[in-house]
SEDREN-730562 format. One record per residue (C-alpha): x, y, z. Coordinates in steps of 0.05 Angstrom, whole numbers, padded with zeros to 5 digits, always signed. Layout:
N
XYZ/...
//
This chain:
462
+02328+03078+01332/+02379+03039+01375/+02380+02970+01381/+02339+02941+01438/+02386+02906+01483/+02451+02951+01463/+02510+02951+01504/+02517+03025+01492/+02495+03088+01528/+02439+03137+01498/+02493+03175+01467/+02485+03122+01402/+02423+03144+01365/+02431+03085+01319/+02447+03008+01315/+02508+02979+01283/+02524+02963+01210/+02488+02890+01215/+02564+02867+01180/+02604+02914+01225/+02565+02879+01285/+02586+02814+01260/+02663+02836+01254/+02656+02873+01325/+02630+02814+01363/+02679+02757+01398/+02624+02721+01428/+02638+02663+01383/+02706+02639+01416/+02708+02687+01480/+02645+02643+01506/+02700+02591+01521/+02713+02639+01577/+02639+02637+01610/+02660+02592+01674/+02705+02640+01692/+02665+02704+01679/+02620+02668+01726/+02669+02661+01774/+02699+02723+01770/+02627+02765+01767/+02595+02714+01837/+02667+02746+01871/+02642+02818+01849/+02579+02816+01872/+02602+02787+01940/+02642+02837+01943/+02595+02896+01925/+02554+02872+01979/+02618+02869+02038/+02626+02934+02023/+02550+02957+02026/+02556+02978+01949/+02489+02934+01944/+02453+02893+01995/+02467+02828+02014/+02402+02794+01985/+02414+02836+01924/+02483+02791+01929/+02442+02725+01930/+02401+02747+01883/+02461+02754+01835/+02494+02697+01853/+02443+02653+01848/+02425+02679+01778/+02500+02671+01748/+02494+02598+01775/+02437+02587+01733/+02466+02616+01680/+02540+02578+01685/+02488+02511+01695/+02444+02527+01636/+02516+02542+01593/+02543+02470+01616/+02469+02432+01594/+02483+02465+01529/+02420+02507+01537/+02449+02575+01537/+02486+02592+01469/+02481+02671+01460/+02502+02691+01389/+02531+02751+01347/+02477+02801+01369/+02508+02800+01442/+02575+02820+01421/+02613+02795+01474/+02607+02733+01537/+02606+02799+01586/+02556+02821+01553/+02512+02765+01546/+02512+02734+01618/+02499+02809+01638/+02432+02807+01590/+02421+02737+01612/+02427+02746+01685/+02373+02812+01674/+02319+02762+01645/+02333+02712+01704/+02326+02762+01759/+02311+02825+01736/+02334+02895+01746/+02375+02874+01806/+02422+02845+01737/+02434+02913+01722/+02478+02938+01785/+02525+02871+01772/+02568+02919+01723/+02574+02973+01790/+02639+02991+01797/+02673+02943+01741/+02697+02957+01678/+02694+02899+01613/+02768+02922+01616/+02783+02896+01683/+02739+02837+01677/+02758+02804+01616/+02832+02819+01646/+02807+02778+01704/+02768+02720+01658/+02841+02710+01616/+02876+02701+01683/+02825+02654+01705/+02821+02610+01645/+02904+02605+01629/+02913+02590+01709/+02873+02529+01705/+02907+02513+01636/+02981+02516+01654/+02958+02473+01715/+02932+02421+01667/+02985+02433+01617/+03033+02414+01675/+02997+02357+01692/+03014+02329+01611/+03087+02344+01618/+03089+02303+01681/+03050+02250+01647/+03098+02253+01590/+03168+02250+01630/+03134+02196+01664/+03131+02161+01599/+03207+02178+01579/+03233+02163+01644/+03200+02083+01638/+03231+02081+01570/+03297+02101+01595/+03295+02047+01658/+03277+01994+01613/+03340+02013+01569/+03394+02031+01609/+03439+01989+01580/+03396+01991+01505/+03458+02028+01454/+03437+02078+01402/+03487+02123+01352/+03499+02185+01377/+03499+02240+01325/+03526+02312+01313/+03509+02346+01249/+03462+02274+01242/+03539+02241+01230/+03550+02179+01263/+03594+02211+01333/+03593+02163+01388/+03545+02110+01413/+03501+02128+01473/+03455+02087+01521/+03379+02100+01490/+03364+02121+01565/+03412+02178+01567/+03384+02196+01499/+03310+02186+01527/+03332+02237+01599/+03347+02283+01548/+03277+02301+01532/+03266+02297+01604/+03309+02348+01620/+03277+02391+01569/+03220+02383+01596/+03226+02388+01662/+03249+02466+01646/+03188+02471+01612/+03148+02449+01678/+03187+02492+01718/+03177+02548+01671/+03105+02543+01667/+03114+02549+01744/+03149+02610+01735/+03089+02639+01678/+03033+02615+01733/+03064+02664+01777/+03056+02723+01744/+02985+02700+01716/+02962+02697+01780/+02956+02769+01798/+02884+02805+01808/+02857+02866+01755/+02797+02861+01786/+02775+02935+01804/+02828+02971+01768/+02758+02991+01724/+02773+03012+01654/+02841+03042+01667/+02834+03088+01733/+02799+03052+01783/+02739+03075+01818/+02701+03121+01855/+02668+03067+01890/+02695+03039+01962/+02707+02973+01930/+02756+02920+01965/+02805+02895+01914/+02844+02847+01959/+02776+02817+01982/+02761+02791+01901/+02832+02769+01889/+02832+02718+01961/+02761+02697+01935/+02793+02690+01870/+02853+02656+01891/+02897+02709+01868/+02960+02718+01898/+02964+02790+01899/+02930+02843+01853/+02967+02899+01805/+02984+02960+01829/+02975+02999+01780/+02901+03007+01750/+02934+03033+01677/+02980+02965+01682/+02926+02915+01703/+02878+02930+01650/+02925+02930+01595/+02974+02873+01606/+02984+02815+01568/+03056+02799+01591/+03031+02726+01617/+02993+02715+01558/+03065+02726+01518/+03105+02691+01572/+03058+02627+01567/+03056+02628+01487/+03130+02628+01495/+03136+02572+01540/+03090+02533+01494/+03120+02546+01436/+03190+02513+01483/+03143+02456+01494/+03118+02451+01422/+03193+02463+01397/+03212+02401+01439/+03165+02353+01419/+03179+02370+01349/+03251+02355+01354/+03236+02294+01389/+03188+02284+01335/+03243+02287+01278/+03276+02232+01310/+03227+02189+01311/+03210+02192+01239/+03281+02186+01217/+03287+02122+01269/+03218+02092+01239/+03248+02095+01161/+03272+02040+01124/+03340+02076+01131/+03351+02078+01203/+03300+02030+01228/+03314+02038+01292/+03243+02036+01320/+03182+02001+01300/+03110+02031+01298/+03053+01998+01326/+02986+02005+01285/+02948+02039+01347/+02991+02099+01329/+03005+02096+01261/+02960+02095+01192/+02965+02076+01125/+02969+02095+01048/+02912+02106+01003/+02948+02082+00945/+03006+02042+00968/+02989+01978+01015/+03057+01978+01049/+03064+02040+01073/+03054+02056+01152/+03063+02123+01165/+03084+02168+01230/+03028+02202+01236/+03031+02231+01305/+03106+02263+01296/+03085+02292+01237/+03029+02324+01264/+03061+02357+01325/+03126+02372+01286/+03066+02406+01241/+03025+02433+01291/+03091+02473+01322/+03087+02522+01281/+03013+02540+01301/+03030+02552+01374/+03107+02592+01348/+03050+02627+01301/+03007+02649+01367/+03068+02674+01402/+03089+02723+01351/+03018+02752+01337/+03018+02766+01406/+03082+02798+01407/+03063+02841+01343/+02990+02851+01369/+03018+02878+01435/+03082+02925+01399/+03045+02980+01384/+02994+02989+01442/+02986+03051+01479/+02967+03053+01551/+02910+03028+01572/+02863+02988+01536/+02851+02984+01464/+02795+02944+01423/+02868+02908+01389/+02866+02855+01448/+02802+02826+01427/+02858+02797+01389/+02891+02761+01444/+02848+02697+01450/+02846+02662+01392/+02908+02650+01391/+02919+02640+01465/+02857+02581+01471/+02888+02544+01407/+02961+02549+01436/+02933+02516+01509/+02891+02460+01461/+02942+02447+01415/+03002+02438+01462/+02952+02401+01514/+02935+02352+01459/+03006+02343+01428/+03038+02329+01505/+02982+02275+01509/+02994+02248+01440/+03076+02240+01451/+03056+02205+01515/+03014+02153+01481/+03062+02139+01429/+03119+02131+01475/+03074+02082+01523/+03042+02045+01474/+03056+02069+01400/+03134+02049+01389/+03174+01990+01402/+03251+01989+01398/+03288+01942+01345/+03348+01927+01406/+03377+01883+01361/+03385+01930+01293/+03412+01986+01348/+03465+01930+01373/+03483+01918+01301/+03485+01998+01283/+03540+02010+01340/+03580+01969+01313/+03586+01988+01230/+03618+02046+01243/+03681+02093+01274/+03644+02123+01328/+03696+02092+01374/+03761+02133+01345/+03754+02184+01400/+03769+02113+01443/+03832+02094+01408/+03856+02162+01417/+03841+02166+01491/+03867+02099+01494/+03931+02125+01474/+03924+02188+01512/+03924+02140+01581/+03992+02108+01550/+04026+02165+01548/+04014+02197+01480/+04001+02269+01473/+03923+02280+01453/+03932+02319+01390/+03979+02270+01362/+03940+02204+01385/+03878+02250+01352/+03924+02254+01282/+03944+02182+01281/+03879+02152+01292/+03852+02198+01237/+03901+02163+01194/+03883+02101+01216/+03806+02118+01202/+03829+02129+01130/+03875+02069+01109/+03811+02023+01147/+03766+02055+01103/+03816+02052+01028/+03814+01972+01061/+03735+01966+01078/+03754+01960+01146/+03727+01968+01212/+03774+01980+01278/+03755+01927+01311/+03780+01890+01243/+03852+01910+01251/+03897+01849+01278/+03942+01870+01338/+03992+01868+01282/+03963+01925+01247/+03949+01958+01308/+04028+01968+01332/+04047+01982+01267/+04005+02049+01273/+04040+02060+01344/+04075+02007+01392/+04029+02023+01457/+03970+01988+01431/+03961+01917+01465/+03918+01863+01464/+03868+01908+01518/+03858+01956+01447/+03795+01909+01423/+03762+01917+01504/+03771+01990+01494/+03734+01995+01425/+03674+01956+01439/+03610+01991+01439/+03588+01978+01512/+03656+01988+01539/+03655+02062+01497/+03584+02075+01530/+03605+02057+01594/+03680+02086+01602/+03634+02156+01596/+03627+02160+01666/+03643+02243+01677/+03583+02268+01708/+03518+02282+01661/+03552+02227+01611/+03522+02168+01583/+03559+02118+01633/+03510+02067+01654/+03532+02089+01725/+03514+02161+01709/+03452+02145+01665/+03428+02103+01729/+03437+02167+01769/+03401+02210+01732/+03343+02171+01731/+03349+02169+01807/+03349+02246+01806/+03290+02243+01757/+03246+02205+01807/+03261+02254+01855/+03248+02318+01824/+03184+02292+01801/+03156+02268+01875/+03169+02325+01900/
//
């Protein structure tokens, strides 16, 4: 006989394959979704009740029993396992012992298409608000960094070559401007999360005189889908959202590089501080960067998510299919992961790194990221760019046949390369004078560095 308790209809004459049960069932990670099944089911029943579906004490009597339930779930005391398949199911089973067979009409005119729909929607707003909530915690951090090193010089690179030298806080806004696309673009992904399937049923709607607007304002919903086929069998947000992570994840981990390559023995450019950093098992001086690693690790968990999602969705035809059971693994470990990583780059930045000013001062200088100077400096005396570009080249070369630097050339040396350099040549070269002749706007001129962090502090209060 069937299975007391079944979700199905009469039509099954039999219970499940006791394995295939255990393979069908999501109850053990969709039960992270129970608040908002709550939530979404105390709207429903409101609603059945505005619209005379079911009585108003009926209503109460609902309400009050989900309350118990969402109370019992936060005291640890309700844990429903494998043989209730899914967390619909098992508040719907749980809220029937509680009050009885007044439970039973909570399912009237709702589909579990519709409602897990609305539970997804539910649980990812609240996440990209608190995922939002890291980033700003985490330009916060960048944007003290960059205050307190304005005037701080670090090599620039391209193609991780020695370029030009930079102020650290222009390299620091850098990662603030990445991330303050990836706060606006959660913004953007909230938007189209927060949209109401609530009522579109399993993919046609209903017969019932429901009120769909009603459920998304008690919701807070900004709107609800038109389209009952659409709303039950979208995952768009879910994609957008893993996409913006994976931005956010991809950021971090480049920042992440960095900071490994600063904290070798190579570069050392930064020094770790043992609250954020641990040790060797086998060799005693080793400290290792253990929190880059692990987000420039972890970044390929949350890309991972993204493209399941894509590849789970490819192949779908309208309107719902069993395949999007599929969607929330993935989807909860993206939100934790990214969550977690935001707040573990913020607590390295505020109290996990220290910068070695002094081997940055002396890396600015051991090198010829100031040609481009001598070149402009000839450019402003009248020599064509291209040919103050080929001269200094040469001059690079015979400095480096001599083990020289630029600024080691005597003014001697200097006009015999070309008789416009003067005395003003060794001003021009000097690290601080290269960072702050950069003054074009978005360069790293102090001038311009101290504007952007201006422009920072304003976006972010507002």
């Amino acid at each position: 006989m069937k299975q007391s308790g079944s979700t199905w209809s009469d039509r099954f004459e039999s219970s499940l394959n006791p394995a295939i049960a255990q393979f069908n069932a999501s109850i053990l990670f969709d039960i992270e979704l129970l608040p908002y099944d709550i939530q979404g089911s105390i709207a429903h029943a409101q609603m059945l009740a505005k619209t005379g579906i079911i009585s108003e004490t009926e209503a109460e009597t609902l309400v009050q029993g989900l309350q118990q339930i969402l109370a019992e779930y936060q005291q640890g005391e309700f844990q429903p396992g494998v043989e209730e398949e899914d967390v619909h199911f098992a508040v719907e089973h749980r809220l029937t012992e509680i009050v009885g067979d007044v439970g039973k009409k909570l399912h009237t005119a709702r589909s579990r298409n519709d409602q897990v729909g609305t539970d997804i929607r539910l649980y990812l707003r609240e996440k990209i608000s608190h995922i939002r909530n890291h980033l700003r915690d985490y330009q916060q951090a960048l944007l003290e960094l960059a205050e307190n090193n304005l005037e701080t010089l670090i090599p620039g690179y391209t193609h991780l070559q020695r370029a030009q030298p930079i102020s650290l806080a222009h390299h620091l806004l850098a990662y603030w401007e990445m991330a303050q696309r990836d706060w606006e673009r959660l913004g953007d992904v909230a938007k189209r999360t927060n949209i109401s399937p609530l009522g579109c049923g399993a993919l046609a709607g209903t017969t019932f005189p429901i009120d769909r607007n009603y459920t998304a304002q008690e919701l807070g919903f900004e709107r609800i889908y038109r389209n009952s086929l659409d709303g039950v069998s979208d995952r768009d947000f879910a994609i957008e959202f893993l996409n913006a992570a994976s931005l956010i994840m991809v950021h971090l981990s480049r920042f992440s590089e960095e900071i490994i390559l600063w904290a070798s023995q190579e570069f050392n450019f930064v020094t770790l501080k043992d609250s954020c950093a641990t040790g060797s098992s086998i060799m005693p001086q080793k400290k290792n960067p253990d929190i880059p690693e692990l987000i420039r690790g972890k970044t390929g968990r949350v890309c991972g998510s993204l493209q399941g999602m894509l590849m789970l969705m490819k192949g779908l035809p309208l309107a719902y299919n069993k395949d999007l059971q599929e969607d929330k693994e993935g989807l909860f470990d993206a939100v934790k992961t990214t969550g977690a990583c935001l707040e573990a780059m913020t607590i390295l930045l505020t109290e996990g790194l220290e910068f070695r000013k002094q081997r940055l001062s002396e890396a600015v200088t051991e090198d010829f990221s100031n040609a481009t100077d001598v070149a402009d400096y000839l450019v402003t005396k009248g020599v064509p760019f291209r040919e103050a570009y080929n001269l200094v080249g040469k001059v690079v070369r015979t400095c480096l046949e001599k083990s020289k630097l630029l600024k080691d050339l005597t003014l001697e040396e200097w006009q015999q390369i070309h008789p416009a350099f003067e005395q003003d040549i060794y001003h021009a070269i000097t690290p601080k004078q290269v960072v702050s002749a950069r003054n074009s706007e978005g360069g790293t001129g102090f001038e311009q560095v101290k504007i952007a962090i201006e422009n920072a502090k304003l976006l972010m209060n507002q």
